[in-house]
C-alpha positions in Angstrom: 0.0 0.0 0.0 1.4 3.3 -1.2 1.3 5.8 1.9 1.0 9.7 1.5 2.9 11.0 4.7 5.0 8.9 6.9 5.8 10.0 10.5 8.9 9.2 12.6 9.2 10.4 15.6 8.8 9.4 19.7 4.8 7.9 21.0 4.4 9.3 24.4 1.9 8.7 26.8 0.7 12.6 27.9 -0.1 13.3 31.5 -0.7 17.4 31.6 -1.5 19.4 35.0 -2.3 23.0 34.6 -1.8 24.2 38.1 -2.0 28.2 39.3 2.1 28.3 40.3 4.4 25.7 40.4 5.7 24.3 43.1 8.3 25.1 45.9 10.8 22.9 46.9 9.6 19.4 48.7 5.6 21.0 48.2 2.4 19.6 47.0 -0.2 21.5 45.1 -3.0 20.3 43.6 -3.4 21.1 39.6 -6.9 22.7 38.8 -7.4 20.6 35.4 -5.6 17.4 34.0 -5.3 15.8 30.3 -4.5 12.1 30.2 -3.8 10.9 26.1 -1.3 9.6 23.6 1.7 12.2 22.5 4.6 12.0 20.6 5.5 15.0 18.2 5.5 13.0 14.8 2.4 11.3 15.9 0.5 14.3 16.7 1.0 15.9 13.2 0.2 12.4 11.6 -3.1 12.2 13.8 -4.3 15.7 11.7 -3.3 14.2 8.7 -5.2 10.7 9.5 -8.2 12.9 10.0 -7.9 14.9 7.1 -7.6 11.6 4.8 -4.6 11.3 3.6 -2.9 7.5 3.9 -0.5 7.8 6.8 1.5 5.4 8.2 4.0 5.6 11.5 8.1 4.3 12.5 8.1 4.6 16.2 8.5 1.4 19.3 6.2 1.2 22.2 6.3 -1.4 25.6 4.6 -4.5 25.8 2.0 -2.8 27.7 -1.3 -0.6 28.1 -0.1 2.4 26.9 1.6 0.7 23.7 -1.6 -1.0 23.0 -3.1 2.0 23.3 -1.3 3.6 20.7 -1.8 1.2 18.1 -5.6 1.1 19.0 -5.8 4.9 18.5 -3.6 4.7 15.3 -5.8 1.5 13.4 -9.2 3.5 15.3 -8.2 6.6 12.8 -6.9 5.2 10.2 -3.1 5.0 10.5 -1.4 2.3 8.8 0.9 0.8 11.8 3.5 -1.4 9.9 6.1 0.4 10.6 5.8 0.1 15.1 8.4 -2.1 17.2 6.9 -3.5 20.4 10.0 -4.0 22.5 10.9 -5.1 25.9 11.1 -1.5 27.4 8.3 0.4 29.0 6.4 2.9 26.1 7.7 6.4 26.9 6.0 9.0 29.2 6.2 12.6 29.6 4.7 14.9 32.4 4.1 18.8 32.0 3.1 20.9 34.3 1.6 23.7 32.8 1.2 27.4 34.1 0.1 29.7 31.4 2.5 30.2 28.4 5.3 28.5 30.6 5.7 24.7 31.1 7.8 22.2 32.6 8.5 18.7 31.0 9.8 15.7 32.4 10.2 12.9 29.8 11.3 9.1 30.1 12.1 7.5 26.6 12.0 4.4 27.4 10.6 2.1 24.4 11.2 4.8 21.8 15.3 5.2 22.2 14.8 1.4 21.0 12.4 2.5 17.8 14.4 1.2 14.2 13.8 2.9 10.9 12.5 -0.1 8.5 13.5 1.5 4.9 11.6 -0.8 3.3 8.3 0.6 5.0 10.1 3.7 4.3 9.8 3.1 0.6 5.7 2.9 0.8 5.9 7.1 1.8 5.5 9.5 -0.7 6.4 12.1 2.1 8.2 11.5 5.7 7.8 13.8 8.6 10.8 13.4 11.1 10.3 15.4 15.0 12.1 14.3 18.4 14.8 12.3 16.5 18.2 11.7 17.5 20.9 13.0 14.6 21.8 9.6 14.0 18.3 9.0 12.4 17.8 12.4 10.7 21.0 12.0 8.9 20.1 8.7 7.6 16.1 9.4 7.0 16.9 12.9 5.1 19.4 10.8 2.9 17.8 8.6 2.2 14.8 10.0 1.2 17.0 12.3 -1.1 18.4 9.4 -2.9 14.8 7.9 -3.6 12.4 10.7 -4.6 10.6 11.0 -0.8 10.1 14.6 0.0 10.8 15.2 3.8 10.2 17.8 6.1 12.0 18.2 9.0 11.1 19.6 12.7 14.5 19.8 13.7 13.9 21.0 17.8 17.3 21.0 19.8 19.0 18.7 17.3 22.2 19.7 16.1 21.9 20.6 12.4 24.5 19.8 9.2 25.1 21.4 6.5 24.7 18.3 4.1 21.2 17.6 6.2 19.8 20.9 5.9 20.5 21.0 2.1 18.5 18.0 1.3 15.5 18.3 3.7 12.6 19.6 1.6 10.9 21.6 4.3 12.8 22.8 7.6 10.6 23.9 10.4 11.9 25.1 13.5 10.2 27.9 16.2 11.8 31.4 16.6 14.5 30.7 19.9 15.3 27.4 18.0 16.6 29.3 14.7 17.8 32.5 16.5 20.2 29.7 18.2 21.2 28.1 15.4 21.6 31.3 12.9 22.1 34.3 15.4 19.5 36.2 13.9 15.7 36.2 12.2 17.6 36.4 8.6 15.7 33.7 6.8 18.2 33.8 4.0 20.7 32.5 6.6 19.2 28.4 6.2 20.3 27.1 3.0 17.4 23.9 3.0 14.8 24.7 0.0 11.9 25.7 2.4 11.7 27.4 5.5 8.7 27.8 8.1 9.6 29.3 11.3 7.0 29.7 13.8 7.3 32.6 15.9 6.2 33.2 20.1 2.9 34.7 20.2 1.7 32.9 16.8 2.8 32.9 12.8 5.8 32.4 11.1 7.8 33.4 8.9 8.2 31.2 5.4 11.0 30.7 2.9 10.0 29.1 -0.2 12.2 27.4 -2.9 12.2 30.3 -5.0 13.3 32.4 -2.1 9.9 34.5 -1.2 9.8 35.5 2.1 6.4 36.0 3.2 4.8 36.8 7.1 1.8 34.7 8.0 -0.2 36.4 11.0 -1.4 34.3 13.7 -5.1 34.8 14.7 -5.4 35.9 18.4 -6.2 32.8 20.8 -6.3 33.0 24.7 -3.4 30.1 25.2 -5.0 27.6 27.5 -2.0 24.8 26.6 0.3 25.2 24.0 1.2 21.5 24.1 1.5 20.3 20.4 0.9 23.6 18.9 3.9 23.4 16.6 2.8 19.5 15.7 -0.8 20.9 14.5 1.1 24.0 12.7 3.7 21.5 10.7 0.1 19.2 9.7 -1.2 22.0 8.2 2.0 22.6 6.1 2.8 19.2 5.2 -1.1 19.1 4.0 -1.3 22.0 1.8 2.0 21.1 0.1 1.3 17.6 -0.4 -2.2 19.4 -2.3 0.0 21.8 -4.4 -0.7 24.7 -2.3 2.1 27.4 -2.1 4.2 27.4 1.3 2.3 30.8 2.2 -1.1 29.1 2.9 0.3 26.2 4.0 1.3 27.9 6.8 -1.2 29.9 7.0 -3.9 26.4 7.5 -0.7 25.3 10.2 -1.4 28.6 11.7 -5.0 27.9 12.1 -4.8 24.7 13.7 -2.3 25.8 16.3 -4.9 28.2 16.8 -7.3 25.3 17.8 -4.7 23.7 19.5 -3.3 26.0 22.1 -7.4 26.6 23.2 -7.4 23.4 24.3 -6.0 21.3 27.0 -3.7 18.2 25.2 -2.0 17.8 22.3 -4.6 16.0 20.3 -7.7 17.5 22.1 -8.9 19.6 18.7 -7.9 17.6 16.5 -11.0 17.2 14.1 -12.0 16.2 10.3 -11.1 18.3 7.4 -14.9 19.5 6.7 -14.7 21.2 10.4 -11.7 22.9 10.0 -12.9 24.3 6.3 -15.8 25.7 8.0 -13.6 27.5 10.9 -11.7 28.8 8.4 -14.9 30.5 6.6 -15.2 31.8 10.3 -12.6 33.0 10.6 -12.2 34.7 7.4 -8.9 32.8 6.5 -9.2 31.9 2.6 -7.7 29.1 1.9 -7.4 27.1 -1.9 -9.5 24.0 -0.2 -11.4 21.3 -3.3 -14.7 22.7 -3.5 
């Protein structure tokens, strides 16, 4: 079966506490609202893209336990081919925010996923792969390998160190503001030499860099931030599915924009995530204009 988007990436299970302050040394406080769910970068952007119909598929490992088999019971419920999943003798990973406003804390334990093992045969089945919260080791291999066999890529880079040959090849590098100002010094988009460039920026938008070299601004819509936890994931679905559809980088970002905007209103990563039809008719809400099929 011939796949649309493939994701690698981590599969988390999500426990998020937004409490009023956080806590002093050795104290207890009780949160005032909790989100229990499935997580994982990769995984969150393929969940969008599951729902919006494309053929997606995953390359991740989870435990031999509940929160594995919940994973793949989520992923097959949705419509996410799950070929390309290890179960191995680890526990599936976790991570813990605490959440207080705009500003969080994370704890993480990897567990199953520093045991996940890129099958480039599965690989093969993807017309596009989406790589987020992967060690070097697999980016380098992914991105060239991809290269050498037509698969476009994008890339959500995060605190990965970046190579020269790496950032050449990926298709579409997406990064958030503090992320490129460390890596380039500056804003300067013209800095990054991969083809095309989304940089989301604090407070919503981004900032695009398209293969021809258009720089453009895409204005976020103004959201009271309840949890930003997989905001960037939604925004880099929203990409990946306009420029699978043809769409110019500009309102591909400009739909990623709009379902961060969902995202960060609710509490989880995967809380708003809903089918294409719904987010078309926000859009029309909203007054975004967007090249959707009629």
């Amino acid at each position: 079966m011939e796949l649309d988007v493939v994701g690698i990436g981590n599969l988390n299970y999500d426990i998020i506490l937004l409490v009023d302050r956080f806590p002093e040394f050795h104290e207890k406080i009780n949160a005032k609202n909790a989100q229990f769910g499935l997580g994982g970068a990769a995984a969150n952007t393929i969940s969008w893209l599951a729902h919006f119909g494309l053929k997606t598929g995953y390359i991740g490992a989870v435990g031999r336990d509940e929160m594995g088999d919940a994973h793949f019971s989520y992923f097959r419920r949705v419509g996410v081919d799950t070929g390309g999943i290890r179960i191995v003798d680890a526990p599936s990973g976790v991570a813990i925010a605490l959440i207080h406003g705009e500003d969080k804390r994370i704890v993480k334990y990897p567990g199953a996923n520093l045991l996940k093992r890129v099958d480039f045969e599965y690989l093969l089945k993807a017309k596009h792969v989406h790589l987020s919260s992967n060690p070097v080791e697999t980016i380098v291999e992914v991105v060239n390998f991809a290269h050498e066999n037509g698969i476009t890529v994008s890339l959500d880079i995060g605190e990965a160190p970046l190579s020269r040959e790496v950032e050449e090849r990926v298709d579409y590098l997406m990064m958030n503001e503090d992320e490129y100002k460390r890596k380039f010094g500056s804003l300067n988009l013209s800095l990054s030499r991969a083809k095309n460039l989304v940089v989301t920026l604090n407070g919503g938008g981004a900032l695009v860099r398209d293969s021809s070299g258009n720089v453009n601004e895409v204005r976020g819509l103004s959201a009271e931030v309840v949890d930003s936890t997989g905001a960037g994931d939604s925004f880099a679905a929203g990409v990946i599915y306009g420029v699978i559809n043809g769409w110019s980088l500009e309102d591909s970002a400009k739909l990623g924009m709009l379902l961060a905007y969902l995202t960060v209103q609710k509490v989880g990563a995967r809380s708003a995530v809903v089918p294409l039809e719904d987010v078309k008719k926000i859009a029309a809400e909203v007054g975004l204009e967007l090249p959707f099929e009629k």
